[in-house]
N, C-alpha and C positions, 0 to 999 in steps of 0.2 A: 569616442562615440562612433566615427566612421567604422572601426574595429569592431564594433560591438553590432551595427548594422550590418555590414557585411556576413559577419559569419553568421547571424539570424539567417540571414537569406538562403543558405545552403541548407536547404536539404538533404538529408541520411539518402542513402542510392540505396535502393532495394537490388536482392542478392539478386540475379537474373541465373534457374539451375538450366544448366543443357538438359533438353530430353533425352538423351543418351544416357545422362547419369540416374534418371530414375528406375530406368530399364536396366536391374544390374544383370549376370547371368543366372543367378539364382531365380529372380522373375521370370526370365525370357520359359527357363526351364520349366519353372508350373505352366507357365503359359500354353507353353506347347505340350505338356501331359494331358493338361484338359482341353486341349482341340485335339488331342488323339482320340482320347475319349471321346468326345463328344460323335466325330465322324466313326469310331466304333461302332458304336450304338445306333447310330443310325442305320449302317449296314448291315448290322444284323436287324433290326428294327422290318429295315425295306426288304432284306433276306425272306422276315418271318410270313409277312404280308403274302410277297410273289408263291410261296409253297403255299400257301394258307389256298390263295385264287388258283393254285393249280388243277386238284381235284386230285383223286386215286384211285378211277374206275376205269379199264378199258371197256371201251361200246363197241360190240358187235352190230353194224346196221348192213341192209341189204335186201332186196328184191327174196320173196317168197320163195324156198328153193334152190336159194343159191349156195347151201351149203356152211351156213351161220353154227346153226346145232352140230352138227358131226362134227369141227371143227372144235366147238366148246366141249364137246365130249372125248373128243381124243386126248387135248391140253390135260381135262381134267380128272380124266380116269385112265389114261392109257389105251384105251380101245377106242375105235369108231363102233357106236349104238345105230343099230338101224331108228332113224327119224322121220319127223312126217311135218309137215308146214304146223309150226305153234303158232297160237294165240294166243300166248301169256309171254311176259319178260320170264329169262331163268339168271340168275347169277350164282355165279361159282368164284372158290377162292382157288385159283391154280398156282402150287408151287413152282419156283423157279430154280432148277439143280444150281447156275452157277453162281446164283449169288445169295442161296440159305433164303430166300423171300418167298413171298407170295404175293398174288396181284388180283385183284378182285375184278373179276371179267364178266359182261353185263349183254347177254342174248337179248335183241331188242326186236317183235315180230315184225315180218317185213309185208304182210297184208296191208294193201291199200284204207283200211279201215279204222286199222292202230297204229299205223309205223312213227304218226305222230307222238306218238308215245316217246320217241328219243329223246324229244325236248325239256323233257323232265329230268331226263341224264344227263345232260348236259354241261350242269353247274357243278356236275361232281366228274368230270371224265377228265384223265391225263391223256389220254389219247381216243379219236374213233378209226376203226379199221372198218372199210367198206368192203365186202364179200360179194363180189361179181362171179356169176357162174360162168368161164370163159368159152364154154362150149356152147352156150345159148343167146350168149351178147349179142349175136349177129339177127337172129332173129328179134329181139327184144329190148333192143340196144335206146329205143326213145323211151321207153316205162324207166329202166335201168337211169337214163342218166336224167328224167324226172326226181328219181328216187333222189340223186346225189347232188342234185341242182339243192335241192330240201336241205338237205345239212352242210351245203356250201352257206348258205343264205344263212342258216344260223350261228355258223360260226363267224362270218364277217359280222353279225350283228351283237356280237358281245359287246359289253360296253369295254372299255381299254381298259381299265381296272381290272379286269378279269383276264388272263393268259390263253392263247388261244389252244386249244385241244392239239394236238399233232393230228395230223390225216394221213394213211394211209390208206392207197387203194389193193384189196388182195385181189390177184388173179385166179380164182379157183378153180377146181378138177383140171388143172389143168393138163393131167396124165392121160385125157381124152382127146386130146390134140398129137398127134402124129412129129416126132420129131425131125429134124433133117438133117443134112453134112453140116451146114452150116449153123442153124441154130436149134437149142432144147425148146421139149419141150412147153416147156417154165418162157422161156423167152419170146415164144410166140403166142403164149396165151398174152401175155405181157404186153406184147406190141399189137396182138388185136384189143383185146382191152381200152388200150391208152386210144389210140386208134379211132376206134368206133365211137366212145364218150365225149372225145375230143368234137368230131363232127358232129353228132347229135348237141352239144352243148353251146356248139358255138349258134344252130340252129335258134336255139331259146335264147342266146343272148343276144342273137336280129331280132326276134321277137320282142325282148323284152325294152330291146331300144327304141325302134321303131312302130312297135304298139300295131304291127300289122301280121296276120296268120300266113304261118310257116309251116310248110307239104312236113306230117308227121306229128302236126301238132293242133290238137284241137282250140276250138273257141275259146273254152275255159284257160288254158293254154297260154294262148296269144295274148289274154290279158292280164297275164299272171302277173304278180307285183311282187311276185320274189327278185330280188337284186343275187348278187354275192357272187358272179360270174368277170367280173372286171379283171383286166388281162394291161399289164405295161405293155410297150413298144405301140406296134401295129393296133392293137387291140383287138385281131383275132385272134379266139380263142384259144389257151394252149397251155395245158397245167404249169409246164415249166417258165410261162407268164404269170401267173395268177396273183394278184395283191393279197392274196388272201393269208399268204404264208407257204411254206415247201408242202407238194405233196408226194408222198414216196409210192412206188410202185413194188410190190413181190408176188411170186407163183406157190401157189399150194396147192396138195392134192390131197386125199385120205381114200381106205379102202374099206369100207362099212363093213365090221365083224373082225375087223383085223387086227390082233392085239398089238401092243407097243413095244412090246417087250423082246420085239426082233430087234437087230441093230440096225445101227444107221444106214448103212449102205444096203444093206435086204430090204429094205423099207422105200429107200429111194430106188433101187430095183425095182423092186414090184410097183412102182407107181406110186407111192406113199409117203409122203414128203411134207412137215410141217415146219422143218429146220430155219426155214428162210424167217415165218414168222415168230419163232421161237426167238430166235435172234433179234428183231426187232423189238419183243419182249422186253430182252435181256438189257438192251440199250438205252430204253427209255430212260427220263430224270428221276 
């Protein structure tokens, strides 16, 4: 009877498996194909997206004059057309020799009355290049960085879902500018350019801080509610601060009626030089 109670009492012992032996290598190995996968597909996924929010248009913007059109006409036909200030957008698909492409280039008028009109470009542009006449900046250097304060401000105000344009500032005609021992042509339109925008911008950005009118700048001006001038460090003003993103600097010229079809070094002779921006072309994503 004690015999017979006792071994009632024992209970069977349940088997206890190692986690280790459920995971054999066969497992581990699907396991890790479909987390390959998985993270695949997601990067190409978040790949497709980022091209998707890029756009494929370069924007021509700039000040009335400043040489936007004979630029887009040289790219696009090999000559410079004698031009005259438009008031329409033009787009052109301009080939690119070194890499078999083309790039769809978007002439945006620079008249005070439509220049808003870039805004519309905006959601489709892989890049804006800004066309500053460097021979006139000096005189007209507040209208000018008016002008580029405007699409500074839209490009900080993309939503972050959207990739921000590349900027480029161009130095144009700049073969109007006398060169020295020390620096090209190209180079001094360059550094007046950066130069005079820099000062004029940082003007607007006291202004816009401080909500008080700044010598150059009118009423309308001083109360402007454009932002997109914010600068790291110091926080005066200074491209190569800008939170906005990199902005790149190059010198162009053209010679109105002058075919393409010289080579490269007669062309940059004679003053006629769209090489730098060509290359910037060429480089983009």
């Amino acid at each position: 009877m004690g015999d017979y109670s006792a071994s009632a009492s024992k209970q069977p012992e349940s088997e206890v498996i190692a986690p280790v032996s459920v995971f054999t290598s066969q497992t581990l190995f699907i396991l890790a194909l479909i987390l390959a996968v998985v993270l695949v597909t997601a990067t190409v996924l978040l790949a497709r997206k980022k091209f998707a929010n890029r756009g494929d248009a370069i924007i021509l913007v700039g000040c009335s004059d400043a040489g936007k059109t004979a630029i887009l006409s040289t790219l696009a036909y090999q000559q410079t057309l004698p031009t005259h200030a438009s008031m329409q957008t033009n787009a052109v698909l301009v080939p690119l020799p070194s890499s078999q492409k083309a790039v769809r280039i978007i002439d945006v008028p620079g008249h005070p009355r439509i220049r808003n009109q870039f805004q519309e470009h905006v959601p489709h542009a892989k890049a804006i290049a800004f066309i500053v006449d460097a021979s006139t900046v000096s005189r007209n250097g507040a209208a000018v960085a008016e002008h580029l304060h405007m699409i500074m401000h839209a490009l900080t105000s993309l939503p972050p879902s959207r990739e921000t344009p590349s900027l480029v500032i161009v130095a144009h005609k700049c073969d109007l500018l006398r060169s020295t021992a020390t620096a090209s042509s190209e180079q001094l339109a360059i550094i007046r350019v950066r130069t005079i925008l820099e000062r004029e911008l940082e003007k607007r950005q006291v202004s816009h801080v401080n909500g008080v009118a700044v010598e150059g700048l009118g009423a309308k001006d001083a109360e402007s509610e454009l932002g997109g001038l914010e600068c790291s460090g110091s926080g005066e003003f200074k491209f190569a601060d800008w939170e906005g993103g990199e902005i790149g600097f190059i010198g162009t010229s053209v010679i109105v009626g002058k075919a393409a079809s010289v080579t490269a070094d007669e062309k940059r002779h004679a003053g006629d030089d769209l090489a730098s921006f060509q290359e910037w072309l060429e480089e983009l994503p």
